[in-house]
C-alpha positions in Angstrom: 26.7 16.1 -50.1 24.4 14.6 -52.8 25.9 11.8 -54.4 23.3 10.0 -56.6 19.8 11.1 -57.7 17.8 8.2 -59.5 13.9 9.1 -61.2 12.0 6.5 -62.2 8.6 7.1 -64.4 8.2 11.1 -63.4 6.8 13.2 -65.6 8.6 12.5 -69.2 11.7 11.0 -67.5 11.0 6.8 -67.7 14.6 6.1 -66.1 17.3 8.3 -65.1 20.7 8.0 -62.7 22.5 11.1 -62.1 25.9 10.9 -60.1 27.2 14.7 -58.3 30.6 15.0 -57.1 32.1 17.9 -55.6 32.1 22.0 -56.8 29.9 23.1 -59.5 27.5 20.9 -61.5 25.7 22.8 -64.3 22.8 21.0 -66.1 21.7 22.7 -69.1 19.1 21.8 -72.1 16.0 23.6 -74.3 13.4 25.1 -72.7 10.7 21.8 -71.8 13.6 19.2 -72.0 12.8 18.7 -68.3 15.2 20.6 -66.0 12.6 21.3 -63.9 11.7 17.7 -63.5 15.0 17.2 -61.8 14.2 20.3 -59.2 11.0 18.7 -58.5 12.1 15.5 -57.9 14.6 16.5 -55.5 12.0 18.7 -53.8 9.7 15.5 -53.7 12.2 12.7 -52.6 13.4 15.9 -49.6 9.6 15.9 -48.5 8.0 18.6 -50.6 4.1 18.4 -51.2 3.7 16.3 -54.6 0.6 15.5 -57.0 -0.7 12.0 -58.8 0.5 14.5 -62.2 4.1 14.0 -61.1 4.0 10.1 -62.2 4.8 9.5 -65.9 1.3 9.2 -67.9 0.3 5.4 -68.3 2.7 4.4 -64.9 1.6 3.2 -61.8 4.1 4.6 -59.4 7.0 7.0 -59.8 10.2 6.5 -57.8 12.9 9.2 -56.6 16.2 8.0 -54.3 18.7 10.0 -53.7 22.0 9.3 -51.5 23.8 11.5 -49.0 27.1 11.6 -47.8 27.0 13.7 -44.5 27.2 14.4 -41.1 24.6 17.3 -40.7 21.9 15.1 -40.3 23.0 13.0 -37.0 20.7 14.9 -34.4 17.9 14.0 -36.9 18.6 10.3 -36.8 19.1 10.3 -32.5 15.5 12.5 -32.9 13.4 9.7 -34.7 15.4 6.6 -33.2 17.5 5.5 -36.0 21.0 4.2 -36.6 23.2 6.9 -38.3 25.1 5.0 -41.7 27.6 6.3 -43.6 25.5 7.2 -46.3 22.0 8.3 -46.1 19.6 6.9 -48.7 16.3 8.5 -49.1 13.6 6.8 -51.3 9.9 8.1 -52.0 7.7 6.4 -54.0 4.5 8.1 -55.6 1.4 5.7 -56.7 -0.9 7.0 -59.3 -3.2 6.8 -57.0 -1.8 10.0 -54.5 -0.2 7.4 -52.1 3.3 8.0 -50.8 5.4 5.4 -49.6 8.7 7.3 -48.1 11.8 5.7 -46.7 15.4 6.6 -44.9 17.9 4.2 -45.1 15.2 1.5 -45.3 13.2 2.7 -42.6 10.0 3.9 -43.0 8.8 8.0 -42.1 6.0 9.8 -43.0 6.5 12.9 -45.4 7.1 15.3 -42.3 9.9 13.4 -41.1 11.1 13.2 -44.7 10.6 17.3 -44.7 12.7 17.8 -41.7 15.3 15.7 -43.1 15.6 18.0 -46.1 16.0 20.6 -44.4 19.1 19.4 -43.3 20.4 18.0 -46.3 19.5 20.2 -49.1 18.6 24.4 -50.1 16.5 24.2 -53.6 16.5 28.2 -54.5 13.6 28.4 -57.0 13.0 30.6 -59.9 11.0 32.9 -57.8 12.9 32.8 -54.8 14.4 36.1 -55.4 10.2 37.8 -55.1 10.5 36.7 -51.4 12.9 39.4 -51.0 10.0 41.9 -52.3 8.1 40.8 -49.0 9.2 42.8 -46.1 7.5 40.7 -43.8 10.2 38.3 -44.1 13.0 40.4 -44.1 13.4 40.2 -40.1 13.6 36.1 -40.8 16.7 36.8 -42.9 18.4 39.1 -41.0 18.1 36.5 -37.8 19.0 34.3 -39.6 22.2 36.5 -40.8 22.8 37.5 -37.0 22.4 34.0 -35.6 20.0 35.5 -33.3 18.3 32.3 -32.7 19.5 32.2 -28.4 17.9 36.2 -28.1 14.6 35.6 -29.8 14.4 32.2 -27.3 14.9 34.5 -24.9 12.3 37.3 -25.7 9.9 34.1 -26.7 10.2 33.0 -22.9 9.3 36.0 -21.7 6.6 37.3 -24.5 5.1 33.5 -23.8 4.3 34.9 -19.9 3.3 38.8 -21.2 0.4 36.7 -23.0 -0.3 34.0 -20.6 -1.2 37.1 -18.1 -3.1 39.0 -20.5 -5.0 35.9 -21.2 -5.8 35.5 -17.6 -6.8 39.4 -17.0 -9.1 38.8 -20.1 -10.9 35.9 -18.6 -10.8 37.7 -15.2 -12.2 41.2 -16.9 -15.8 41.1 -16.9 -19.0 43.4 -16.2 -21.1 42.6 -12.6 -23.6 41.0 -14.9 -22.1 38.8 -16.6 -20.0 37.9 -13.1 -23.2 37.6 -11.6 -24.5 35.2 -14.2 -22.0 32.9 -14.3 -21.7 32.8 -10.6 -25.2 31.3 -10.5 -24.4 29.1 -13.1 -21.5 27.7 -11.2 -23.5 27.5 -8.3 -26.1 25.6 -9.9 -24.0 23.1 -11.4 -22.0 23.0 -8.4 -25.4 21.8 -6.2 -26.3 19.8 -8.7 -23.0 17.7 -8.9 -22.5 17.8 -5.4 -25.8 16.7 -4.3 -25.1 13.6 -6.5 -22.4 12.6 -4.5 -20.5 10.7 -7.8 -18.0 7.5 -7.5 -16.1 6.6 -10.1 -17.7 2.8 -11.6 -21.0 3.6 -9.7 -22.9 3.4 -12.9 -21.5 0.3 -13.4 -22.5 -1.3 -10.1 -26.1 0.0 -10.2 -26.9 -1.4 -13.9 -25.2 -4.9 -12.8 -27.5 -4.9 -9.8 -30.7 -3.8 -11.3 -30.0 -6.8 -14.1 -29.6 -8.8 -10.8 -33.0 -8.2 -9.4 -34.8 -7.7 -12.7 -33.6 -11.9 -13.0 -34.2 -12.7 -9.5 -37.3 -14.7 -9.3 -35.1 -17.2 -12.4 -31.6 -17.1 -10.4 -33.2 -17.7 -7.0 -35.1 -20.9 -8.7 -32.0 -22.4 -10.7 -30.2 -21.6 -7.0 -33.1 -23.4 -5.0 -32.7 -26.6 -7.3 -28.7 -26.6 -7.2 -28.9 -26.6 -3.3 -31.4 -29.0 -3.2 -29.6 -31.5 -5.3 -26.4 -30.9 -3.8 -27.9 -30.6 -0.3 -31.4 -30.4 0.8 -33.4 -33.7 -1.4 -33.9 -36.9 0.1 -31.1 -38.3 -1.5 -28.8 -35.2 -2.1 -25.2 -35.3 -3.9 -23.7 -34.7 -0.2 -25.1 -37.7 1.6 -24.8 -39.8 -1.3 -20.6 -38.5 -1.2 -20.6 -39.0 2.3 -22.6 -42.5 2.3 -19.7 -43.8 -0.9 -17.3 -42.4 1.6 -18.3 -44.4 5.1 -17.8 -47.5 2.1 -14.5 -46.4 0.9 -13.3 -46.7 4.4 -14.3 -49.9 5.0 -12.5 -50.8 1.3 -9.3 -49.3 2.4 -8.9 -51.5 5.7 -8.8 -54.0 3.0 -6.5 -52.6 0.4 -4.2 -50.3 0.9 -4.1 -49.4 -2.7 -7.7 -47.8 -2.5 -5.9 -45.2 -0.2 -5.9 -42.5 -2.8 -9.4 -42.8 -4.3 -11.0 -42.6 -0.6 -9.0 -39.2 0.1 -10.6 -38.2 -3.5 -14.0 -39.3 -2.5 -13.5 -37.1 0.7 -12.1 -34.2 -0.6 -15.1 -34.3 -3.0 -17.3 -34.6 0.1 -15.8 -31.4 1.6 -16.3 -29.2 -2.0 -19.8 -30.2 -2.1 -20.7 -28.6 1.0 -18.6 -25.7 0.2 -20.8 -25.3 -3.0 -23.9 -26.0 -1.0 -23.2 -22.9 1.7 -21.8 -20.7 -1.2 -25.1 -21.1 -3.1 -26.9 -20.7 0.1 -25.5 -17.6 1.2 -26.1 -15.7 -2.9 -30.0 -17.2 -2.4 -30.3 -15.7 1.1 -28.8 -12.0 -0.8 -31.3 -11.9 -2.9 -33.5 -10.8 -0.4 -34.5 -6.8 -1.2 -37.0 -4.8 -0.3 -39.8 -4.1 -2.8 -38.2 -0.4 -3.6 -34.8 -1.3 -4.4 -35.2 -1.5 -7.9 -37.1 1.5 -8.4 -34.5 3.6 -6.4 -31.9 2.0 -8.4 -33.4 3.0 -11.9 -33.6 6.3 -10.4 -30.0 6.4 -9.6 -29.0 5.0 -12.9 -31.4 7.5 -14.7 -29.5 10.3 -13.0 -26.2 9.8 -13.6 -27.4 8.6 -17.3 -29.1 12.3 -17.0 -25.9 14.2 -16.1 -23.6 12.4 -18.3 -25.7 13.3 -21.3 -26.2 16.8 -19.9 -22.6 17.7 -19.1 -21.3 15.1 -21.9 -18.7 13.4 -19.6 -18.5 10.3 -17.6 -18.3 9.9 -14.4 -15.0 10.3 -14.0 -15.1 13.9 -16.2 -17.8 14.9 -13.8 -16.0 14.2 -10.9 -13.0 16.6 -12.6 -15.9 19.3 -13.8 -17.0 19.2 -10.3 -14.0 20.5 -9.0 -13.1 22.7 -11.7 -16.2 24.4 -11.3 -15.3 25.4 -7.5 -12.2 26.6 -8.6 -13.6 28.8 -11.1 -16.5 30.1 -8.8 -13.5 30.7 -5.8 -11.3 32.7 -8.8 -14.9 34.9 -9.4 -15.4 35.5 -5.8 -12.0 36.5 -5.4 -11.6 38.0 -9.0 -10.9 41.7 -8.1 -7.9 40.7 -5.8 -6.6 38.6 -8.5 -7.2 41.6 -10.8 -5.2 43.7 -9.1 -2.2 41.0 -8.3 -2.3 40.1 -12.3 -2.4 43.5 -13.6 1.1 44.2 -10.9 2.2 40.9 -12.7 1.4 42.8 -16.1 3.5 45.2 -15.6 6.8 43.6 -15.1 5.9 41.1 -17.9 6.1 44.3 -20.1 9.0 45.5 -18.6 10.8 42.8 -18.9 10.0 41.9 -22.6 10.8 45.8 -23.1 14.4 44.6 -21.7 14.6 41.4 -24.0 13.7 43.0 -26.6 16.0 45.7 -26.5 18.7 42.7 -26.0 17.3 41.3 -29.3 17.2 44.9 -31.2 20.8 45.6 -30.1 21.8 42.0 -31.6 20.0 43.0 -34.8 21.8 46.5 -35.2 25.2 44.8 -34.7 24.3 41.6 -37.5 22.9 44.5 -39.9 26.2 46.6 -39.7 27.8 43.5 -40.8 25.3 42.2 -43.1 25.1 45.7 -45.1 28.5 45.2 -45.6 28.8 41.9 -46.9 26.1 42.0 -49.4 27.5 46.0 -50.7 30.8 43.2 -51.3 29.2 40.4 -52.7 26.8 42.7 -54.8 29.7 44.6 -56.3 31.5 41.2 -57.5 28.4 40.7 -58.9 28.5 43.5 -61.4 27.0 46.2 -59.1 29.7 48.3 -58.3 27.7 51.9 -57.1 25.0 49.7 -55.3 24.0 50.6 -51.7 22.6 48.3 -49.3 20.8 49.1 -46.0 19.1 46.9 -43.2 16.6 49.9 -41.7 15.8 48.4 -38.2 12.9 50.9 -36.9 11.0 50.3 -33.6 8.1 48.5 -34.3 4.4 50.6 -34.5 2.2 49.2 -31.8 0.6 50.0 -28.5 2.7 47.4 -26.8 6.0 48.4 -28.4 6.6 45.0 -29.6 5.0 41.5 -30.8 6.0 38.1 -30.8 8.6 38.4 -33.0 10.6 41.1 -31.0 10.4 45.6 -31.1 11.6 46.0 -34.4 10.6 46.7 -37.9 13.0 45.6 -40.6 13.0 46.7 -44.1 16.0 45.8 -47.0 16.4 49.1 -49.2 18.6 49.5 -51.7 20.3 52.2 -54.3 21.5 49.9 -57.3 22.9 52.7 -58.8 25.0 56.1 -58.5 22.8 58.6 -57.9 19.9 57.2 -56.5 18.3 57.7 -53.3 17.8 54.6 -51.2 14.4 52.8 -51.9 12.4 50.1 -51.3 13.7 46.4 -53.0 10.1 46.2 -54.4 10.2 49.4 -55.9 13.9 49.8 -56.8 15.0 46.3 -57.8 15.0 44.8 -61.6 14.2 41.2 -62.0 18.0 40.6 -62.5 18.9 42.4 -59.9 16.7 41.0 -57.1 18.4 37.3 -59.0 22.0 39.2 -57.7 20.7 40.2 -54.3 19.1 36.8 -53.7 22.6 35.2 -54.6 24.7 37.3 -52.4 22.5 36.6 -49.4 22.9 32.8 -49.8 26.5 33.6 -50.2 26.9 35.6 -46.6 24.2 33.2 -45.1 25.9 29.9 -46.2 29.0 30.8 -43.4 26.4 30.0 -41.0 24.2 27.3 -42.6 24.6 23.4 -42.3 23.4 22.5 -45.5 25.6 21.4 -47.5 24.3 21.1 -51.1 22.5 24.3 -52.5 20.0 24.0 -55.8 19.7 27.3 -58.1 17.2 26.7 -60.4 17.5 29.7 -62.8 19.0 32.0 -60.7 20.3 33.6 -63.9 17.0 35.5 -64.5 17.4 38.7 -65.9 20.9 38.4 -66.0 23.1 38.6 -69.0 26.6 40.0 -69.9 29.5 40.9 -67.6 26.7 40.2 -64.7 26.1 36.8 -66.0 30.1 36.1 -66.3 30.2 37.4 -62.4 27.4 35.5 -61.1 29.1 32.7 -62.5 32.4 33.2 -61.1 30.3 33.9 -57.7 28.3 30.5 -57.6 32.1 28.5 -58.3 33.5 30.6 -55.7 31.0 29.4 -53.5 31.2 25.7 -54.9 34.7 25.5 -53.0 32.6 25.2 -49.7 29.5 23.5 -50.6 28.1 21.6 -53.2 26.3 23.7 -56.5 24.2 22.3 -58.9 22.7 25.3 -60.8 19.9 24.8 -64.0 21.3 27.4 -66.4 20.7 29.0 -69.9 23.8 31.1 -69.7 27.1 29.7 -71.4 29.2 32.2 -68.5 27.5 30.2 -65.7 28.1 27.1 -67.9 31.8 27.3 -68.6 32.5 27.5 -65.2 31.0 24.3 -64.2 33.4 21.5 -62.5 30.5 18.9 -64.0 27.9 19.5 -67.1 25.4 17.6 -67.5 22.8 18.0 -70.7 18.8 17.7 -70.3 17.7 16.6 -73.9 14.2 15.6 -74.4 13.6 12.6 -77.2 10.8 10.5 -79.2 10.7 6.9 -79.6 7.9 4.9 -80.2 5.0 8.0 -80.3 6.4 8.7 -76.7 8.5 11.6 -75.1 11.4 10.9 -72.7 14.1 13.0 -71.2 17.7 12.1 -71.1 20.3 13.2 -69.1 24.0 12.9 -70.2 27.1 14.0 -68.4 29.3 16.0 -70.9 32.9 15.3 -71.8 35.3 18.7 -73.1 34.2 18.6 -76.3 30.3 17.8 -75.8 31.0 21.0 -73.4 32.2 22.9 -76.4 29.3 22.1 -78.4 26.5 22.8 -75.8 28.5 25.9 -75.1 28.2 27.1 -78.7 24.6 25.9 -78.9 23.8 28.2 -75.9 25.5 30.9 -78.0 24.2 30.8 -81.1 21.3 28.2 -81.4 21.4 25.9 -84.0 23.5 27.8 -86.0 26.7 26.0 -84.3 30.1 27.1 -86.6 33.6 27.0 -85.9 33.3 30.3 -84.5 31.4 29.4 -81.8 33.2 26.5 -81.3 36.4 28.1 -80.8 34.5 30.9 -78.8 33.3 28.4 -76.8 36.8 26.8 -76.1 38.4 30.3 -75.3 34.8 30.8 -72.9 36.2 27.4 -71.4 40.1 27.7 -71.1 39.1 31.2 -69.1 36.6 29.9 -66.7 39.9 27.3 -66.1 42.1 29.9 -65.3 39.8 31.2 -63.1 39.5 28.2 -61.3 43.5 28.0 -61.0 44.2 31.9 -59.9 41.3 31.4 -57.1 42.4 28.4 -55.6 45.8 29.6 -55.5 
C-alpha cells in the first residue's frame, strides 16, 4: 500500500508530506484548493505523461516521492534486474526545462519502466473514467478482464498470429502473370548481375589497399632500394660492417671472458640484419606488376563502389541480397504450387481459430452470467434497486467471423429503472449513474486485481442523497481489502473515512500555496458542516455533523462484525 506521498514545488503546492495508512482516506477542500494536484502528482511520480506547467511558477524543478509497502511488484524488480526491498521508494523529478529524472529505490528507469511499475502499484479512477464505459469498444476489455480470460485469448492470439502470417504469404504470392513476369526479370537481372560479380566479403578493402600500393610504387620501391643497400648491397653495408665488428669481438673474447655477452649481441644483431635485408628484398621483388593491374583494379573497385551505391548495401548485404533474390525468384517459379499448399494451410488456420474462438466466446458467456449478476448486487447497494444489467455477447459481423480480439461483439446495456426496456449505457445512463456503474465494476474486478491501492477522484459525480450515503458505505466496504483514497465533495462519502485529510489553499507573501492537514474528530466535524452548509457553519450543523459521524462509526462496527 501507499505509505508516504511527498510534492515538492508542483503547481501551487511549495512543500507537502502526506502519510496513508490503511481503509479509507478522504481528502476534501474548495473547489481550486488543489485536490487535483495530488491525483496528478501521483499519476506523475507512477509514470504518467507530465508537462514543464506542472512545476511551481518561478521553480526550477518539481519533486514527487512516494513509498510502497508491497509484494505485488516482485516480478517487476526480477524483470529489470533489481534487488526487491522492503519498501519501494519511487522518486521523479521534473526540470522546468521538460527533463525527467525518475528513480526506484535509488536506481535509475526511464519513465516506461516507471509506467509499468504503476501499474502494479496503483488504480487512479479519474473524473471521467466512468465516459469509458460509454465506449463499447472497450467493453470486451472489461469483461476479460472480469472473466480472467487472459490464458484463452493467448490461445486464440497463437493461432490468429498463424491465420495472418498465411494470409500474408498468399498476398505476396497472389499476383497477375504481368506483374509475375516483371518481377521475374528483375530478379533475374539482379541475380546476373550479382552473380557475375562473384563478391567476397573485405574484397573492397583489399583492392583499395592495393591500388594505394601501386599508385606509391615508384617512392616505396626507392626508400626499399636504399634500405637494402645500406643494410646490404653498398660497399660498406650495415651487414659486413656487423659481421667485420663481429670476426673482432671474437678475437676480444679469447681474451676476456667477460666480453662473452656483448659478442653474442653483436652476432645476433648480425643474423637480424640479414633477415631485414631478405624481407625488404622479397616486398621490392613484389612490386613487380604488369602495366594493367591498376587499371583492372580501379575497375573492380569502381564496380563494387557501383553496386553498393545501387543496391545501398555492403558487401556483405549483397552477398545476403544475392541469395535472397534466388529464393524469391525459386518461390515465383514455383508460386502456383505454393498457392495451392497455402490456401489448404488457410483453411485449417480458419478452422482452427473458429475452434479457439468458440473456446474464448464460451469463457465469455460463463464470466458475463456472473458479472451481470454481481454488478445487478453491487448496483442495488448502491441505491439502484429496479436496475438491470446485461453483458450482450453477439458473434462478431465480419467475413471472417472473427478478428484479433476473438468472435464476439460485446455491448454493456442497462434498465436503471422499473419499467424500462434494456438500452444502451450511452443512451440510458445519467452522469451519476454511469459514477455507480463505474464503482461497482471496480468493486467485482478488484477480487481479481493485484493493485492494491485504488484512487477515486470525484467519483461522487452526479451523485447526491441516499446514493451518495451508499456509495460511501460501498468505497469503506471495499477499503477492508485494499487501500481508498477518494477526493470528495460529499460529507456521506466523508464521514465514513478511516483518515481525512483537508486541501486548503493560502496567501503569504503575494503568493498562493496549498496545504494539506490531516484532521482530528473535531476538525472532522467542522469540515463536515462546512460541506453541509458553506460558510454558514452553526451548531446545527455541527451537531448534524457529529450524528453524520457517530453513524458512519456504527457502520464501520456492524460490518466488521
Amino acid at each position: 500500500m501507499l505509505t508516504e506521498l511527498h510534492i515538492e514545488n508542483i503547481a501551487v503546492i511549495e512543500k507537502a508530506d502526506i502519510e496513508f495508512g490503511k481503509g479509507l482516506t478522504v481528502l476534501t477542500g474548495e473547489t481550486g484548493a488543489g485536490k487535483s494536484i495530488i491525483i496528478d502528482s501521483l499519476g506523475a511520480v507512477l509514470g504518467a505523461r507530465t508537462s514543464r506547467e506542472l512545476v511551481r511558477s518561478g521553480a526550477e524543478y518539481g519533486i514527487v516521492s512516494a513509498v510502497f509497502e508491497t509484494d505485488a511488484a516482485k516480478k517487476w524488480f526480477e524483470d529489470n534486474d533489481f534487488d526487491p526491498e522492503d519498501e519501494i521508494i519511487i522518486r521523479r523529478k521534473i526540470s522546468a526545462d521538460g527533463k525527467n529524472n525518475c528513480r526506484v529505490c535509488g536506481n535509475p528507469v526511464t519513465v516506461a519502466q516507471l509506467k509499468q511499475l504503476g501499474a502494479l502499484l496503483l488504480d487512479i479512477h479519474g473524473q471521467n473514467d466512468g465516459r469509458q464505459l460509454m465506449d463499447e469498444a472497450s467493453h470486451r476489455d472489461y469483461l476479460d478482464g472480469f472473466g480472467r480470460t487472459d490464458a484463452q485469448r493467448a490461445v486464440f492470439a497463437e493461432a490468429y498470429t498463424a491465420y495472418t502470417r498465411c494470409k500474408k504469404e498468399i498476398q505476396q504470392l497472389s499476383m497477375d502473370e504481368d506483374e509475375k513476369q516483371r518481377l521475374s526479370e528483375t530478379l533475374r537481372a539482379r541475380i546476373e548481375e550479382l552473380e557475375k560479380a562473384e563478391l567476397k566479403i573485405g574484397e573492397e578493402d583489399e583492392l583499395t589497399a592495393r591500388r594505394d600500393l601501386l599508385r606509391n610504387s615508384e617512392k616505396l620501391t626507392e626508400a626499399l632500394d636504399g634500405a637494402y643497400s645500406a643494410l646490404y648491397a653498398c660497399d660498406e653495408n650495415a651487414a659486413s660492417l656487423v659481421d667485420e665488428a663481429s670476426g673482432l669481438m671474437a678475437r676480444a673474447c679469447q681474451l676476456s671472458d667477460e666480453l662473452r655477452e656483448t659478442a653474442d649481441i653483436i652476432d645476433n644483431a648480425s643474423s637480424l640484419i640479414y633477415d631485414a635485408a631478405e624481407r625488404i628484398r622479397d616486398f621490392r621483388d613484389s612490386l613487380e606488376f604488369s602495366p594493367d593491374e591498376y587499371d583492372r583494379l580501379e575497375a573492380r573497385t569502381a564496380l563494387l563502389k557501383r553496386l553498393r551505391r545501387k543496391y545501398n548495401a555492403d558487401e556483405e548485404g549483397l552477398i545476403k541480397l544475392l541469395d535472397d533474390s534466388q529464393k524469391e525468384l525459386s518461390t515465383l517459379e514455383y508460386s502456383d504450387d505454393m498457392l495451392k499448399k497455402l490456401e489448404k494451410k488457410l483453411s485449417e488456420c480458419i478452422a482452427d481459430c473458429v475452434k479457439k474462438a468458440a473456446e474464448l466466446t464460451s469463457y465469455r458467456k460463463a464470466a458475463a452470467e456472473k458479472l451481470e449478476k454481481r454488478i445487478c448486487s453491487e448496483l442495488k447497494d448502491l441505491s439502484m434497486p429496479s436496475v438491470r444489467f446485461k453483458v450482450d455477447v453477439q458473434p462478431l459481423a465480419n467475413a471472417a467471423g472473427f478478428d484479433r480480439t476473438g468472435a464476439d461483439e460485446v455491448r454493456f446495456l442497462i434498465s436503471a429503472n422499473a419499467g424500462m426496456e434494456l438500452g444502451r449505457i450511452s443512451k440510458i445512463a445519467s452522469g451519476g449513474e454511469l459514477s455507480r456503474i463505474m464503482l461497482a465494476m471496480k468493486t467485482a474486478f478488484s477480487e481479481n486485481d493485484t493493485v492494491e491501492t485504488m484512487v477515486f477522484d470525484e467519483i461522487d459525480t452526479g451523485v447526491s442523497g441516499i446514493a451518495a450515503q451508499r456509495v460511501g458505505e460501498k468505497m469503506s466496504d471495499l477499503s477492508c481489502g485494499k487501500q481508498v483514497l477518494c477526493i470528495t465533495h460529499l460529507p456521506q462519502i466523508a464521514a465514513l473515512a478511516d483518515c481525512h485529510d483537508k486541501i486548503e489553499k493560502v496567501e503569504r507573501g503575494g503568493k498562493t500555496y496549498t496545504v494539506i492537514n490531516e484532521l482530528d474528530r473535531q476538525g472532522r466535524r467542522m469540515e463536515l458542516a462546512r460541506l453541509h452548509g458553506g460558510d454558514v457553519v452553526t451548531k446545527t450543523t455541527l451537531a448534524g455533523a457529529e450524528e453524520q459521524l457517530s453513524a458512519a462509526d456504527k457502520y464501520k462496527l456492524t460490518r466488521n462484525d
